[in-house]
C-alpha positions as CSV (number, residue, x, y, z in Angstrom):
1,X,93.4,85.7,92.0
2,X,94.7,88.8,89.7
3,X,98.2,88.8,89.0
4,X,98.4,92.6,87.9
5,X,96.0,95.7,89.3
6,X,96.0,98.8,87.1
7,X,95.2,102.4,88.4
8,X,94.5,104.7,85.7
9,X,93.9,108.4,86.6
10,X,91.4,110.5,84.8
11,X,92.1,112.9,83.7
12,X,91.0,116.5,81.9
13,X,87.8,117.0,84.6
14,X,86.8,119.8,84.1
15,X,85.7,122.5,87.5
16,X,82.5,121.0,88.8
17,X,79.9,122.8,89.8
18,X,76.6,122.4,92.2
19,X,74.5,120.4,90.0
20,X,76.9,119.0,87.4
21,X,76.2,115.3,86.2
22,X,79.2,113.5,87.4
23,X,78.8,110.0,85.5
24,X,78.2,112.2,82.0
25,X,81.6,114.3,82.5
26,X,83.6,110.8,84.2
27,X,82.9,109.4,80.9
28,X,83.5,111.9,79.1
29,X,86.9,112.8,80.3
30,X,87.8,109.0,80.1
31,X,86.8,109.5,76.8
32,X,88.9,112.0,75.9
33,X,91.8,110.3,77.2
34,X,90.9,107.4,74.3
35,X,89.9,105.0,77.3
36,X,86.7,103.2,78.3
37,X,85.1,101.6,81.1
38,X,85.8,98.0,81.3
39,X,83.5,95.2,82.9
40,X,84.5,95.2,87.2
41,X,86.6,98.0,87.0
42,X,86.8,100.4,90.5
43,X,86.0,103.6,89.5
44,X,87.1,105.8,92.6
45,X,85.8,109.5,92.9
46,X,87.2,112.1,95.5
47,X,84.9,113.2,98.0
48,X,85.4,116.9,96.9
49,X,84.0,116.9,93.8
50,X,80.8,115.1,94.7
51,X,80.3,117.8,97.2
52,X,80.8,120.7,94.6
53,X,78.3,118.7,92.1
54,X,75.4,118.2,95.5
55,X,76.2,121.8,96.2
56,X,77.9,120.9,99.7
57,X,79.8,124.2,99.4
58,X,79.0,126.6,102.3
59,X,80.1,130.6,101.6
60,X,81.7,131.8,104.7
61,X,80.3,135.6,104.2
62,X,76.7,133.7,105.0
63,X,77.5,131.9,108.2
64,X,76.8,133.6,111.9
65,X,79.2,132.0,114.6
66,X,77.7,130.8,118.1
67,X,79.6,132.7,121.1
68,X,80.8,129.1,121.4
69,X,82.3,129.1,118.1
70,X,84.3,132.3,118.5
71,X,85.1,130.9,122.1
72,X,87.0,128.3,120.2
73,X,88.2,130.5,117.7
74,X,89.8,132.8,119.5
75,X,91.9,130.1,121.9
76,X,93.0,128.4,118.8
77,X,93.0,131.0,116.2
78,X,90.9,130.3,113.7
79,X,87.9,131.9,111.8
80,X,85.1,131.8,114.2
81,X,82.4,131.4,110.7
82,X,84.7,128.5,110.0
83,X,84.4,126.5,113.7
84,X,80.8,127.2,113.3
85,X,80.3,125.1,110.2
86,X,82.3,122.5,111.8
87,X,80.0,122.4,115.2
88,X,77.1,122.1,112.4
89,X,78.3,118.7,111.1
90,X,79.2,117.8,114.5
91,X,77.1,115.3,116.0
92,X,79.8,114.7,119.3
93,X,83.2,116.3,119.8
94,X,85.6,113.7,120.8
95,X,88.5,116.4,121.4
96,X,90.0,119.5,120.6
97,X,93.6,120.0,120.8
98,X,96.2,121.7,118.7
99,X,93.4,124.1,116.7
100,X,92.1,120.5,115.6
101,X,88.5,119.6,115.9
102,X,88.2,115.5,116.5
103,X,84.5,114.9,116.0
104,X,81.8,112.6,114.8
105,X,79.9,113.4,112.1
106,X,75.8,113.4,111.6
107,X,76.9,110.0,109.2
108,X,79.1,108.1,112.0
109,X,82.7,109.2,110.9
110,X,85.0,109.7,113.6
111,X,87.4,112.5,111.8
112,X,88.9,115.8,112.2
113,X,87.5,119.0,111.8
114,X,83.7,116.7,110.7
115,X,85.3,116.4,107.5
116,X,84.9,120.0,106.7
117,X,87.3,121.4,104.3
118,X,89.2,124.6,102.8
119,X,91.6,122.7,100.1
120,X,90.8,122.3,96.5
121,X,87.8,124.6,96.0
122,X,88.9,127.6,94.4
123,X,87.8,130.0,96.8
124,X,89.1,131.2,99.5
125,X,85.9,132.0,101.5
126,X,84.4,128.8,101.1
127,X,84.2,125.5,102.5
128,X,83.3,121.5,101.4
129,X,81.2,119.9,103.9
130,X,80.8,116.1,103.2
131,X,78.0,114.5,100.9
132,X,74.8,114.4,103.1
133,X,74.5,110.4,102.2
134,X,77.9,109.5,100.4
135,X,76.6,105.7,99.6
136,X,73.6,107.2,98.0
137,X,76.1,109.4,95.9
138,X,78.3,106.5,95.3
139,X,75.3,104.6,93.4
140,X,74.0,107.7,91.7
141,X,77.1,107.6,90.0
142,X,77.3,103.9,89.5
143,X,73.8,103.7,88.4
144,X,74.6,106.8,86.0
145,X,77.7,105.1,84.5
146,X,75.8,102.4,83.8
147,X,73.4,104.1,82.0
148,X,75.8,105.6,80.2
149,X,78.1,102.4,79.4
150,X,76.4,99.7,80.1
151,X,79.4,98.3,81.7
152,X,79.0,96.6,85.3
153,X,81.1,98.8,87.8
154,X,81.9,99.6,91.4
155,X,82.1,103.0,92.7
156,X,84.0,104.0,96.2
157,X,83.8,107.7,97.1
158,X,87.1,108.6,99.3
159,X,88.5,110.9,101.5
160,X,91.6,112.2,103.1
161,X,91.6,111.1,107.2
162,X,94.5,111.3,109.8
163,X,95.1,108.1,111.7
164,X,96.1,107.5,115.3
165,X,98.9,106.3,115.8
166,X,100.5,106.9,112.7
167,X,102.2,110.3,111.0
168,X,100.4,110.8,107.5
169,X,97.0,110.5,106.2
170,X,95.8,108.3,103.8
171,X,92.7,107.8,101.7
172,X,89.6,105.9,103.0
173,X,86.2,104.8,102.0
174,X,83.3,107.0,102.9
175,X,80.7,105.9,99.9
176,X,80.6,103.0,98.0
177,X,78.4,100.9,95.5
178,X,78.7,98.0,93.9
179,X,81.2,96.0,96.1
180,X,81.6,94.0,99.2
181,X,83.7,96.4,101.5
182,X,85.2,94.0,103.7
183,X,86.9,91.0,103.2
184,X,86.3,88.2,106.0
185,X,89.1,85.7,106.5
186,X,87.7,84.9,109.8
187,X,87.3,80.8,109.9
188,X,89.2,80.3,107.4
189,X,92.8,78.9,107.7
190,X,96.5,80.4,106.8
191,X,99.2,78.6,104.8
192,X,100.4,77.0,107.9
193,X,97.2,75.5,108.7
194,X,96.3,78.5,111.9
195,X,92.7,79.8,112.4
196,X,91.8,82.9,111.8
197,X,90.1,84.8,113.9
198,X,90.2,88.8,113.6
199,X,91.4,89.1,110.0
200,X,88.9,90.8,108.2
201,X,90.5,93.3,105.8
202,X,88.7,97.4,104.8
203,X,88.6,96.1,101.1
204,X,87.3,99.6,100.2
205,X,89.4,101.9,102.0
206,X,92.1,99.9,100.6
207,X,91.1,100.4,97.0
208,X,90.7,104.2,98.3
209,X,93.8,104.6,99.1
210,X,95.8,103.2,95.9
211,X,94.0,105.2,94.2
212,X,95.4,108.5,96.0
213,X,98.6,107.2,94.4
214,X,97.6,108.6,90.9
215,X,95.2,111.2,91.8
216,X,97.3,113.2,94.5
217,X,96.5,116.5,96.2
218,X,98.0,119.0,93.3
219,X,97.2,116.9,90.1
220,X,93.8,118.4,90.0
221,X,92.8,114.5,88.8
222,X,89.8,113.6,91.2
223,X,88.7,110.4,90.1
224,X,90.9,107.1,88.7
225,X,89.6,103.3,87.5
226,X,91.1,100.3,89.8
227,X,91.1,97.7,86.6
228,X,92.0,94.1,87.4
229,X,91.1,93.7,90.8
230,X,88.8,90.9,91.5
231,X,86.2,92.5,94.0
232,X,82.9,90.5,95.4
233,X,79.9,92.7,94.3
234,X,77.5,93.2,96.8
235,X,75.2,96.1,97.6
236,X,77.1,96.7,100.8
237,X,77.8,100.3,101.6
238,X,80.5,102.0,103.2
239,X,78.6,102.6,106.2
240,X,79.1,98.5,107.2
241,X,83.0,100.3,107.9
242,X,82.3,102.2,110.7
243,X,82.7,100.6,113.8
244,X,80.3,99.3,116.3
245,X,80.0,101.8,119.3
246,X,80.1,98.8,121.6
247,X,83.2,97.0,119.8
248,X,84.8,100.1,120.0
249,X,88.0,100.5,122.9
250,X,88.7,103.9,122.3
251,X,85.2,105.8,122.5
């Protein structure tokens, strides 16, 4: 096992836009920084700018709300074009409360407001909607870096989520390529010599959130490189987090 995990931030990225190659300006900003990829390094990518790059960006000016849109909008204050976009990306609302939207999104994702977003775009008319397949974009960019490197890496896309049960939000994984996500302990026995049983550990979201530790909310540095970690590849995706319905006690 690793004695020492680096996170380095990258930094220098410039403003992406729809269509942008990702894995050409990662490398390029690493680059600049006098720093390059390393064999099983963690390259972790915020959510946000994948969606700029796939053009996930939605103008509000162009959006028509549904009367129940501004139904909701108007109890709860909000922009009526805005609650529309979210009821798009909405496959089930779980519950609304507090002008918060808790829904489940087309991909599974149990999250407020279906993961759409006003923060770090630029514009205050606009909105991010999450990547359409965020594994897929996960090993676009893998694939790309690759190309590009020839080094063998993992990539996890992340995203900021509120948790129940606890103040704060942290990082989780909602794409991811290269890596086994989860970590199974189940069968296996402790120090003491005990069974275990439920242990099985979101490797991913894990890595996710260290990551948020260099990159932060005002830093503008949307991507960083989890170096010394020693992960299980596997073409596993992120999706393999989400719950089973019927395992789940709170649906």
């Amino acid at each position: 096992m690793q004695d020492t995990i680096q996170i380095i931030p990258i930094k220098q990225i410039k403003e992406i836009r729809q269509g942008d190659n990702l894995s050409h300006i990662i490398a390029e900003s690493l680059q600049q920084q006098q720093l390059s990829f390393e064999n099983n390094d963690i390259l972790v990518v915020t959510q946000k700018i994948v969606s700029k790059a796939e053009g996930r960006i939605v103008d509000l000016a162009t959006v028509t709300p549904s009367s129940f849109a501004k139904h909701i909008a108007k109890n709860h204050k909000k922009d009526p074009r805005h609650i529309e976009i979210i009821l798009q990306e909405t496959k089930r609302i779980v519950r609304m409360d507090h002008g918060v939207i808790i829904s489940e999104t087309h991909h599974g994702f149990i999250c407020a407001n279906a993961g759409v977003d006003e923060s770090n775009i630029g514009n205050n008319h606009t909105v991010s909607l999450l990547p359409q397949d965020p594994d897929a974009s996960a090993e676009h960019i893998r694939s790309g870096l690759k190309k590009i490197t020839g080094k063998q890496l993992a990539v996890v896309i992340s995203d900021t989520w509120g948790r129940p049960w606890r103040e704060g939000q942290v990082n989780f994984a909602i794409g991811s390529s290269g890596l086994e996500v989860l970590q199974d302990y189940r069968g296996e026995k402790d120090p003491y010599g005990y069974d275990l049983q439920v242990s099985l550990i979101a490797i991913a979201d894990e890595l996710a959130a260290a990551a948020e530790l260099v990159m932060g909310k005002t830093k503008k540095i949307p991507a960083a490189i989890i170096r010394g970690y020693s992960y299980s590849p596997s073409s596993t995706k992120a999706k393999k987090l989400i719950r089973d319905a019927k395992t789940d006690l709170f649906r």
